[in-house]
N, C-alpha and C positions, 0 to 999 in steps of 0.2 A: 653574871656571877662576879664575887667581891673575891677576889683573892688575899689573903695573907701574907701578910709582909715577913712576917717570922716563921711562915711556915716554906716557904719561898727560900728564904736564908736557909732554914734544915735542910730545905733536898736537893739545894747545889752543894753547902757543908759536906752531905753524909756519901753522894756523889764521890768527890774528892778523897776522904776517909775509905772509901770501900776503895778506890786504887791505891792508894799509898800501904795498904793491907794486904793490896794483894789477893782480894777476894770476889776473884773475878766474875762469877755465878752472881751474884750479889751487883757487881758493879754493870754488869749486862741488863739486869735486873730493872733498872732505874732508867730504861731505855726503851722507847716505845717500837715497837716490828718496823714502822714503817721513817723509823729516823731516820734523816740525811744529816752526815758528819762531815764535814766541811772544814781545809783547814786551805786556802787560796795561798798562792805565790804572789808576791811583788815581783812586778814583773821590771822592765829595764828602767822606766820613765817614774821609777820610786811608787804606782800603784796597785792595788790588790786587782787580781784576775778576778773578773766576775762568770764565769761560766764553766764552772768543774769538767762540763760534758767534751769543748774544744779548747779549755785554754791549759795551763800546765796548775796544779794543785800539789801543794805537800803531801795532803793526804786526802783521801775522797772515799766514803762508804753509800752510798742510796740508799743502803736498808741496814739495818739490826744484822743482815745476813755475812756481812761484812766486819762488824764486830767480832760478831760470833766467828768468824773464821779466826782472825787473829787472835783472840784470847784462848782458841782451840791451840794455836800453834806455839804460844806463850806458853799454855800448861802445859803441853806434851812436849818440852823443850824441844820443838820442830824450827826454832825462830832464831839463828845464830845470834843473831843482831841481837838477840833479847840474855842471850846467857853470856854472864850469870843475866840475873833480873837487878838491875840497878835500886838502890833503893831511895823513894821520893817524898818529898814533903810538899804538898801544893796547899797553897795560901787564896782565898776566894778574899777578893775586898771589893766596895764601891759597886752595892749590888742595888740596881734603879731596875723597878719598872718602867717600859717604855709602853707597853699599849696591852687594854686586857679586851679577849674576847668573850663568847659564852664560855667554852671551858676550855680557855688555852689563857696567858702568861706571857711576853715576852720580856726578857727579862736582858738586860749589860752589866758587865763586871768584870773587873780587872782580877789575873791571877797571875801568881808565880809559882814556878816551882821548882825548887834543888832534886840536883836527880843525882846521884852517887856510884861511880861504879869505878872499876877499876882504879882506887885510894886519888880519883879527882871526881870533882863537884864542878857540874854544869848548871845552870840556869837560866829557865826558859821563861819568858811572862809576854803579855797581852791583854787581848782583850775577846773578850767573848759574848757572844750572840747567839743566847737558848730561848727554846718558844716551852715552855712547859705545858704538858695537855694534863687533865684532869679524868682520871679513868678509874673510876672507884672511886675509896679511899686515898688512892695516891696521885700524883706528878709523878707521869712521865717525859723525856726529855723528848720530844719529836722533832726538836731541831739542832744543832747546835754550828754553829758555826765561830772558829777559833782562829782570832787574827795573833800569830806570829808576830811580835817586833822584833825581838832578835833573832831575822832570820838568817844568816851567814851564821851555821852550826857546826861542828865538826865531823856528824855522825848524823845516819839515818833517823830519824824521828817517828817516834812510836807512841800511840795511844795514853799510855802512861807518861809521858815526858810532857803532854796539856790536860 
């Protein structure tokens, strides 16, 4: 299968738009059940942990199930860390295919993002590593993995913040 380059760019775009919205149903949405969300520590020697399972990770979900928790906990203001809800602007650029399967996508791209809360603006960017699968009509993300440069943050790091 020939994947589309512009349509590729939509469903990381509308990805990013559905959290900066806040519209979390939606933004779950564009995530396939069996997703691994990956987001590794640099570890002492200045390199990325390569095994979520034994080494230390920012953030680690193995399935959708783990989304789905946190955005449970975001909407039902259960998430201190999260109130209020900061507000974000994330920027997707330098979006390459790296390798395409029957109906998967892997795709790299640099983001940034302003995140706002308490009358200061933080700013997160990197670099990302999504496998997009093809399920129906749509792209789903079944993978994503989210390299952190500026990791020395001041505050716990959330879903929304990459």
């Amino acid at each position: 299968m020939n994947f589309d380059y512009a349509t590729i760019c939509a469903t990381l775009y509308r990805e990013a738009r559905l959290v900066d919205d806040r519209q979390w149903d939606e933004w779950l949405a564009c995530y396939a059940t069996d997703v691994t969300y990956w987001m590794p520590a640099w570890d002492d020697d200045d390199r990325l942990t390569d095994d979520p399972q034994t080494q230390i990770s920012l953030m680690y979900y193995p399935d959708r199930g783990g989304l789905e928790d946190r955005v449970f906990r975001i909407k039902t203001e259960r998430s201190s860390a999260s109130m209020p809800e900061p507000r974000t602007a994330h920027t997707v650029a330098n979006v390459e295919v790296l390798a395409q399967r029957d109906d998967e996508v892997d795709v790299r791209y640099n983001f940034n993002t302003l995140s706002h809360r308490y009358k200061v603006t933080d700013q997160y960017f990197g670099t990302m590593f999504v496998t997009l699968r093809k399920t129906g009509d749509a792209l789903l993300i079944a993978s994503k993995k989210i390299v952190l440069k500026n990791d020395y943050i001041r505050q716990v790091l959330d879903v929304y913040h990459v």
